[in-house]
VOGU-3710 file (C-alpha; in Angstrom, 3 decimals, decimal comma):
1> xxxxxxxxxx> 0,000/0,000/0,000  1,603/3,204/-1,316  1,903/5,351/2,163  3,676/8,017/1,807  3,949/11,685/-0,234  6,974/13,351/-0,695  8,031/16,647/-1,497  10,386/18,072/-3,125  12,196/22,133/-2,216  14,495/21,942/-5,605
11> xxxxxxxxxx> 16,211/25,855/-4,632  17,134/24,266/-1,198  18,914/21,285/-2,439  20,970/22,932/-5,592  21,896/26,022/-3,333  24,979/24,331/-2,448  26,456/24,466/-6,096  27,161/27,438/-7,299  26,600/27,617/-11,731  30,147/27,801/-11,929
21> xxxxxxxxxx> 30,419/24,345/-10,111  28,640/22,938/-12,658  26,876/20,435/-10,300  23,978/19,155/-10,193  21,862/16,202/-8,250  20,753/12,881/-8,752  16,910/12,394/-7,435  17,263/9,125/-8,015  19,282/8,044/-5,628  17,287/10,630/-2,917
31> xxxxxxxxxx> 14,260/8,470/-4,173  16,170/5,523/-3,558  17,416/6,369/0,026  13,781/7,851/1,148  11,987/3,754/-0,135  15,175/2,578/2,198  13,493/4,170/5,569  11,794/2,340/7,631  7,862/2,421/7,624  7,595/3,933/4,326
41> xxxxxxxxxx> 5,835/1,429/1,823  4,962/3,340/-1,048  5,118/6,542/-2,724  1,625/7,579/-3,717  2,245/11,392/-4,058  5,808/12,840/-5,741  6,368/16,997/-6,360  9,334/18,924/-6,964  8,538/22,795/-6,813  11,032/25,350/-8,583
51> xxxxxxxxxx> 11,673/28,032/-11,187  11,391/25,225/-14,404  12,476/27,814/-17,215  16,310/28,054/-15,551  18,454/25,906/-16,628  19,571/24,722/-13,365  16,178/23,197/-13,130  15,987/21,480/-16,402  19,029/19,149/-16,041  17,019/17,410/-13,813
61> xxxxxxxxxx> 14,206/16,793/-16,530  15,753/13,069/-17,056  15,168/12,173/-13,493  11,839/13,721/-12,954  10,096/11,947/-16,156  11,469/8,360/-15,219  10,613/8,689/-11,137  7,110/10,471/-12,096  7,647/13,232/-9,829  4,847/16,208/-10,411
71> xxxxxxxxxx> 7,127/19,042/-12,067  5,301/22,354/-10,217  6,140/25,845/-11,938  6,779/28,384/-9,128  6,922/32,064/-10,609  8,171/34,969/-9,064  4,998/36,987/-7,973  7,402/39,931/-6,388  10,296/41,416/-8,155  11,989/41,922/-4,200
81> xxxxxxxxxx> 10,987/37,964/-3,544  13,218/35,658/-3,822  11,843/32,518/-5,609  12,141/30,044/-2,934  9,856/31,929/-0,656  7,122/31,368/-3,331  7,997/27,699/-3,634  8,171/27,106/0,334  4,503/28,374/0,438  3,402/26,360/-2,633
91> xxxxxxxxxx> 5,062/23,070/-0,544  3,522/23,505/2,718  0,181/25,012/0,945  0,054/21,443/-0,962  1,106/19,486/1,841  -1,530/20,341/4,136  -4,330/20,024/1,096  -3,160/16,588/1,043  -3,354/15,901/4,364  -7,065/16,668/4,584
101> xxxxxxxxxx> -7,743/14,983/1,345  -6,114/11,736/1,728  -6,129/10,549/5,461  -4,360/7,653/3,931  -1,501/9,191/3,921  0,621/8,922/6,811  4,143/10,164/5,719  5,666/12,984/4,386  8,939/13,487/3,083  10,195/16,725/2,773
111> xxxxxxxxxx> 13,459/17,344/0,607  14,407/20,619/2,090  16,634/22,071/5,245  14,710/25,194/5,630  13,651/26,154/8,761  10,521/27,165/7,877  8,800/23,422/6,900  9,698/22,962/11,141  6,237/24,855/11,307  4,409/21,882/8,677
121> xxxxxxxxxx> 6,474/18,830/10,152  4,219/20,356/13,776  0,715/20,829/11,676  1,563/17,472/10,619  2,151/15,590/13,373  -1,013/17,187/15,267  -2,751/14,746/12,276  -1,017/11,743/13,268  1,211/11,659/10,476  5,152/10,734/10,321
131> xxxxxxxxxx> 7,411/13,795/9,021  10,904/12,327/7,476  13,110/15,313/6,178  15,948/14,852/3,775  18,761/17,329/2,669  22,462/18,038/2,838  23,728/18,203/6,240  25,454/21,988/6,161  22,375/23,375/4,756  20,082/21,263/7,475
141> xxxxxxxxxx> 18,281/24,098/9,774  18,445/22,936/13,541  14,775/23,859/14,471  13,548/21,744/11,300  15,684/18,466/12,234  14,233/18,516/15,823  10,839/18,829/14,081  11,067/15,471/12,481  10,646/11,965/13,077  13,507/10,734/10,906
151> xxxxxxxxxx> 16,080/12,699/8,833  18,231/11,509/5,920  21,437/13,033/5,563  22,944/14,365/2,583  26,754/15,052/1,771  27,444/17,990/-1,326  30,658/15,461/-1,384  28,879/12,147/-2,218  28,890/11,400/-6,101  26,007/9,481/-6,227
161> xxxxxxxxxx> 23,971/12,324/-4,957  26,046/15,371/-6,383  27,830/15,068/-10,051  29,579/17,293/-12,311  27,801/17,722/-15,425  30,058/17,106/-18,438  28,982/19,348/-22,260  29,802/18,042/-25,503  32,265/19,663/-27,279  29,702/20,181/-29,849
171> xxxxxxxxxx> 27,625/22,279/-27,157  31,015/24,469/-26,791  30,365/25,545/-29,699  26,225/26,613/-29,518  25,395/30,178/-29,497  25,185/31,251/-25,684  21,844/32,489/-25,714  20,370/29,102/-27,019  18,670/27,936/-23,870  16,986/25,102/-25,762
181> xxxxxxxxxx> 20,860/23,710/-27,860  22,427/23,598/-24,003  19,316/21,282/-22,600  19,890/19,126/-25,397  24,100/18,745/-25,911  24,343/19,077/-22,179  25,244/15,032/-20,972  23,898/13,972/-17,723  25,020/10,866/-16,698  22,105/7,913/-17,293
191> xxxxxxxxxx> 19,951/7,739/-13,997  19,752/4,547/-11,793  17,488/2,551/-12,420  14,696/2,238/-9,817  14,062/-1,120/-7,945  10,210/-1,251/-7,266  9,907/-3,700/-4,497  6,169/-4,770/-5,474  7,257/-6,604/-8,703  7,699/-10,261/-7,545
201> xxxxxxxxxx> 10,203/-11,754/-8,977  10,819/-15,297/-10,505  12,284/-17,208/-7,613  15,095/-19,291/-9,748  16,125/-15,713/-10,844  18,334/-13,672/-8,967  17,487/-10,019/-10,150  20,323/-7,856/-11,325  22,635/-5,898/-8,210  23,482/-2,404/-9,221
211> xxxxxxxxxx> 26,998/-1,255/-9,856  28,882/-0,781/-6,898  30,249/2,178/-7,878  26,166/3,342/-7,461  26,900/2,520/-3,548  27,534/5,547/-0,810  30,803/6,677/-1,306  31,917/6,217/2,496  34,205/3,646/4,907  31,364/1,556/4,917
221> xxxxxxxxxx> 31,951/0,489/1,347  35,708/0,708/1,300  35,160/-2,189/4,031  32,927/-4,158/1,948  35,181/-3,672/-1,054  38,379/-4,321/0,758  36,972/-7,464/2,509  36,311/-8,538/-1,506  32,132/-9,012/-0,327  30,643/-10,511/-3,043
231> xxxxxxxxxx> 26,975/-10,760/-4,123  24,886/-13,552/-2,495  23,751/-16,091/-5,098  20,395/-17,102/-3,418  19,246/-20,500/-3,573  16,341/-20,275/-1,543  17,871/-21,643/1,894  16,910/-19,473/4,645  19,289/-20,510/6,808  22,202/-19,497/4,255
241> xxxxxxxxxx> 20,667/-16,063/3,580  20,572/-15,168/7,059  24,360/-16,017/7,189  25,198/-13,903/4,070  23,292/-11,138/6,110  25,833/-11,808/9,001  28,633/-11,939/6,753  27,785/-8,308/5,678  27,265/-6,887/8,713  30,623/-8,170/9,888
251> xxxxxxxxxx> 32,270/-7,108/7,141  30,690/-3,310/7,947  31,771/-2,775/11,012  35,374/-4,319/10,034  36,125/-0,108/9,610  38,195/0,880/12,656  37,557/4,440/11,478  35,769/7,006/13,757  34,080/8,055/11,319  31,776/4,772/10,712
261> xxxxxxxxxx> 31,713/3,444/13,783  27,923/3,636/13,721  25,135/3,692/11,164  21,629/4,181/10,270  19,280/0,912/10,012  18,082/2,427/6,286  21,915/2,052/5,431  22,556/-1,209/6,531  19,047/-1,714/3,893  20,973/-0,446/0,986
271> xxxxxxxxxx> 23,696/-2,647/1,589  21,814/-5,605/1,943  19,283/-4,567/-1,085  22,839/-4,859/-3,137  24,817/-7,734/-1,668  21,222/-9,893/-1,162  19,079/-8,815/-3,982  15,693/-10,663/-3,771  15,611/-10,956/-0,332  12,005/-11,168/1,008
281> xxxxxxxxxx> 11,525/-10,280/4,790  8,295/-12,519/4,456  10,752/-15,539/4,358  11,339/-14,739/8,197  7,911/-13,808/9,039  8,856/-9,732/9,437  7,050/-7,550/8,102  9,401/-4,500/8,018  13,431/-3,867/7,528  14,185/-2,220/11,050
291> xxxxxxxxxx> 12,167/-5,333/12,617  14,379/-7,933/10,626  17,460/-5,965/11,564  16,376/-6,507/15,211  15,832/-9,799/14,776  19,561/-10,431/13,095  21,270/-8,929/15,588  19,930/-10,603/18,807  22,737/-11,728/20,745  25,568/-10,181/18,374
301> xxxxxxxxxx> 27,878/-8,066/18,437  25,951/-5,081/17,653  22,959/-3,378/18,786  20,364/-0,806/17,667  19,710/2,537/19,557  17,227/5,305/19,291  20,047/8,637/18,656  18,662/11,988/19,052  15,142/10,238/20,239  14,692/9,303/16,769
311> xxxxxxxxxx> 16,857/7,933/14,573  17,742/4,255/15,021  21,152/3,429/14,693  23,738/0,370/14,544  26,657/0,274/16,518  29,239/-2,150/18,417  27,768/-3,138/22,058  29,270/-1,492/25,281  30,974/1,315/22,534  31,664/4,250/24,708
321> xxxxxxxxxx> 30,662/6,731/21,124  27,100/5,193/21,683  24,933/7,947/22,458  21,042/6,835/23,169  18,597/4,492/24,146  19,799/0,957/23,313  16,873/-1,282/21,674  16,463/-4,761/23,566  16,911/-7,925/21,980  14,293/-10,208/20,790
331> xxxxxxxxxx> 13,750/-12,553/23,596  13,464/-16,677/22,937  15,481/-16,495/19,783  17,068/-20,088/19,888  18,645/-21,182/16,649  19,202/-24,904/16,138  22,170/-26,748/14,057  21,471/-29,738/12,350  24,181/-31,530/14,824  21,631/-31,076/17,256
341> xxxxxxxxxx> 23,481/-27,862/19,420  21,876/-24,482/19,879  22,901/-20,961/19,524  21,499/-17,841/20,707  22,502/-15,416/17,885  22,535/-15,864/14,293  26,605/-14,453/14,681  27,476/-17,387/16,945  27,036/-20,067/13,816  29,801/-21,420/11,717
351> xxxxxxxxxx> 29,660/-20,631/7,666  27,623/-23,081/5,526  25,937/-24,671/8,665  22,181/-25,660/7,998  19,876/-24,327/10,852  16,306/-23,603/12,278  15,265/-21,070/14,228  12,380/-20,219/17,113  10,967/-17,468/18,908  10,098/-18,890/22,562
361> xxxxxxxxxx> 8,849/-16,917/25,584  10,368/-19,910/27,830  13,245/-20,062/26,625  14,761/-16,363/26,431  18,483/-16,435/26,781  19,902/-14,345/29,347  20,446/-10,561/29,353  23,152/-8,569/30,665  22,537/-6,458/33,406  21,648/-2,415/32,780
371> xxxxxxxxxx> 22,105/-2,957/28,931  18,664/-4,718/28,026  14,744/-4,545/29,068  12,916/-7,881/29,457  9,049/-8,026/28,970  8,287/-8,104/32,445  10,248/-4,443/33,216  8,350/-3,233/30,291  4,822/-4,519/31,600  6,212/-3,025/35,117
381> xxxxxxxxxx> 7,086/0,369/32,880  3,387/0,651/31,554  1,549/-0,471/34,162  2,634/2,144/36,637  2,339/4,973/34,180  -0,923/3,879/33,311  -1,748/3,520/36,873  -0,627/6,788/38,346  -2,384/8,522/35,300  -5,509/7,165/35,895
391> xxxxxxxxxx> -5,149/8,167/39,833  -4,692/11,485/38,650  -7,754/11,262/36,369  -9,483/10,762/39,749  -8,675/12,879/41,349  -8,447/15,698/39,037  -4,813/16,163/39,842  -3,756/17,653/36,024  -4,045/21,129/35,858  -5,159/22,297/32,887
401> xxxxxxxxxx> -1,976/23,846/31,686  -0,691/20,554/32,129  -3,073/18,682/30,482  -2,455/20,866/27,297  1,526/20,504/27,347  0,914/16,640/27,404  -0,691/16,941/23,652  2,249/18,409/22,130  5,044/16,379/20,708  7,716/19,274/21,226
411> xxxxxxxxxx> 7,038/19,151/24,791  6,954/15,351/25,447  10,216/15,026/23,324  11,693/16,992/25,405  10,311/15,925/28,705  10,222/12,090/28,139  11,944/11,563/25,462  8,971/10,078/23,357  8,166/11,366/19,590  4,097/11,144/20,253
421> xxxxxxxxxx> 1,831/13,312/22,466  1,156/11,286/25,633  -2,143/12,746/25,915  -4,485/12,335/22,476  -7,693/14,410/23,469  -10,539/12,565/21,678  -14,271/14,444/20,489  -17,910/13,492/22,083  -19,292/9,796/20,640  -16,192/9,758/18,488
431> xxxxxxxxxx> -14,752/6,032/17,885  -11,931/5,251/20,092  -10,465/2,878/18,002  -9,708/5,428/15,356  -8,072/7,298/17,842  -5,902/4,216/19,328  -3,673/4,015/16,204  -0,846/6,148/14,507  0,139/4,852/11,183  -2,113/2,351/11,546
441> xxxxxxxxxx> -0,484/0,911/14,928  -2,057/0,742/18,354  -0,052/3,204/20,765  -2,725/4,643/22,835  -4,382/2,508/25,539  -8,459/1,700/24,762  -9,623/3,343/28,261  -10,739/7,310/28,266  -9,208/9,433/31,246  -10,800/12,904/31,863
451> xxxxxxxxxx> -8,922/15,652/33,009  -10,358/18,956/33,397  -13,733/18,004/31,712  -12,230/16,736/28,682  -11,761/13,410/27,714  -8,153/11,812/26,637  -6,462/9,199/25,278  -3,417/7,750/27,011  -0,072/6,830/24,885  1,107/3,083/26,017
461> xxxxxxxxxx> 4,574/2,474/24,527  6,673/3,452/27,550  10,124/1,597/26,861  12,487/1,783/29,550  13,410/2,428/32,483  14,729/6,095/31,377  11,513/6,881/30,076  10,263/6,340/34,093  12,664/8,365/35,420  11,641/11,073/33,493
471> xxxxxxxxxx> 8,151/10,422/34,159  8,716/10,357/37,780  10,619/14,004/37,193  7,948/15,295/35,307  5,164/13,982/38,408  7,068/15,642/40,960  6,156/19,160/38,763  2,532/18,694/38,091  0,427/21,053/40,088  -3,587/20,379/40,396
481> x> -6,105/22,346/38,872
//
């Protein structure tokens, strides 16, 4: 089901590249990056807003035909006015039509640093809906990262998303004031071509990798190159694809450099997309990439953690540069050899062995001390916070100022640490179950509490024991109506 809109700010993301540079951008490969993230199943809605008569803009005619991005003309209406204002209004204009219009919706991409979209990303997310931005990292404004769930960062020095375009030397020669010659002789290099995960695929066909030289341009691949990491021929063994998934990952985080000692689950998606093409997280009964990274790195080596409360991130376990809230391991994972032993994590089992695998509540391995939540600490978690908020619903104790802060995701990111309003205020006779979900998930619990004469829905996913000390903080400050 195609989920997700995106929007593109084309004056924000060439700003960087000067027309003596001679650079342009590869959408493609931003396309590419935004399918890797997590939660995003489909693109159902695709514009790109900028001045279309400069030539600037036209180079990128190639890759907005063969993605089927909406090509919107923005004209100056102001001789003082810069451009981009006009566009910026046109983007968040169209993005909130949208977002009455198709409730289906439930993520929105915007390609843009500017500060301004901070102000959508918070109309957005009082409608439920997930707001990933994407741009280049120098031009990123600070007040429109914190504003989003997820951010993909760009680099001006990455050549698969910045080139240098190269002119014949048959356009050298073209009159200077034929706009038309130069959008024809000028030679853009042939875009990517776009995998669309929804085609199935013959299953004793492997489909075709791309070029590696069409990978990041970072440690990570210098690894996978230098480790000679070759492209997994599947068979249609489970067991031996989940290895070749190890083997990756090991080979990743082979870089002893700083500078990758960590990276984002959506990367580790484009490597394996490459080095495992076909593979079908369906095989393993997951239903999403960040849940299947989970479940391959149980026990490991490596862990995933929440950075900057929400961008989940790979990196080594008990790493001192590991800066958030580490994700706990999926508990019962037992994996069987055929010689009859066990293993508790998929990195604990030799090359070429045959295995099977289970998911058992009775038989969780153990977990180490202060790293890791178990289900019962979580159930602990929950309970009290659902407890102590319904005491207060008793009793009246939330003042209405209170009350208020607790539907705003700026203030419970910053006071708990959560990306969701813990309070969802719901109308008269409305249908709680409609209220329960966000992105079609359950995260609010099905009881009403009233504060103040209005009734409220509570959010449920309290996930460790961080998140109650906050909460405890945050009780000590409430004052009564």
């Amino acid at each position: 089901m195609s989920d997700t809109a995106v929007f593109y700010d084309i004056e924000n993301l060439m700003g960087l590249f000067t027309a003596k540079s001679g650079k342009t951008i590869h959408l493609d490969e931003i396309y590419r990056r935004i399918r890797a993230v997590d939660g995003v199943n489909g693109i159902s809605v695709q514009k790109a807003y900028a001045d279309w008569l400069l030539p600037s803009s036209r180079l990128l005619r190639n890759n907005i035909l063969q993605l089927g991005i909406e090509a919107v003309q923005v004209f100056n209406t102001n001789q003082n006015d810069r451009v981009k204002n006009a566009s910026d209004v046109n983007l968040i204009i169209d993005a909130v039509d949208l977002m009455l219009k198709r409730p289906d919706i439930k993520n929105y991409v915007i390609v843009s640093g500017d500060g301004i979209f901070a102000f959508l990303a918070k109309k957005l997310h009082e409608y439920g809906k997930l707001v990933i931005g994407c741009g280049f990292s120098s031009n990123a404004n600070v007040i429109f990262l914190n504003a989003c769930d997820h951010y993909i960062y760009l680099e001006k020095t990455d050549k698969s998303i910045a080139y240098k375009k190269s002119v014949s030397k048959h356009a050298e020669e073209t009159p200077a004031n034929s706009e038309a010659a130069e959008e024809i002789q000028t030679e853009t290099p042939q875009p990517k071509p776009i995998e669309k995960p929804q085609q199935e695929k013959q299953e004793n066909k492997n489909p075709q990798p791309k070029a590696a030289d069409k990978l990041p341009k970072n440690k990570f691949t210098e690894a996978l190159q230098a480790t000679n990491t070759r492209v997994f021929k599947n068979t249609g063994d489970p067991s031996q694809t989940l290895l070749a998934v190890r083997d990756i990952v090991n080979a990743l985080f082979t870089v002893k450099n700083s500078e990758a000692s960590e990276m984002e689950v959506s990367m580790l998606k484009t490597y394996i997309d490459h080095y495992v093409p076909g593979l079908k997280l369906s095989m393993f009964k997951q239903k999403r990439f960040g849940e299947f990274a989970r479940f391959i790195l149980s026990g490991s080596p490596y862990c995933i953690y929440v950075a900057e409360g929400t961008t989940h991130r790979i990196g080594r376990r008990g790493a001192t540069d590991i800066k958030g809230e580490v994700m706990s391991d999926l508990s019962g994972l037992i994996f069987e050899m055929d010689n009859g032993t066990q293993a508790g994590s998929l990195f604990d089992i030799p090359s070429g062995t045959a295995f099977t695998y289970s998911v058992s509540e009775t038989q969780t391995p153990p977990v180490p001390e202060g790293q890791f939540e178990t289900d019962d600490s979580l159930q602990s978690i929950r309970k009290h916070v659902k407890t102590v908020l319904f005491e207060l619903s008793e009793s009246n104790g939330i003042s209405v100022e209170d009350a208020t802060k607790l539907t705003t995701v700026d203030f419970c990111r910053t006071r708990f640490g959560i990306k969701t309003p813990v309070l969802k205020e719901i109308p008269p006779n409305a249908s709680v179950n409609d209220y329960r979900r966000i992105n079609g998930k359950i995260k609010y619990w099905k009881e009403i509490f009233t504060y103040n004469g209005k009734s409220y829905l509570v959010f449920k996913e309290w996930n460790s024991s961080q998140h109650r000390m906050k909460f405890e903080k945050w009780l000590e400050s409430v004052s009564g109506p």
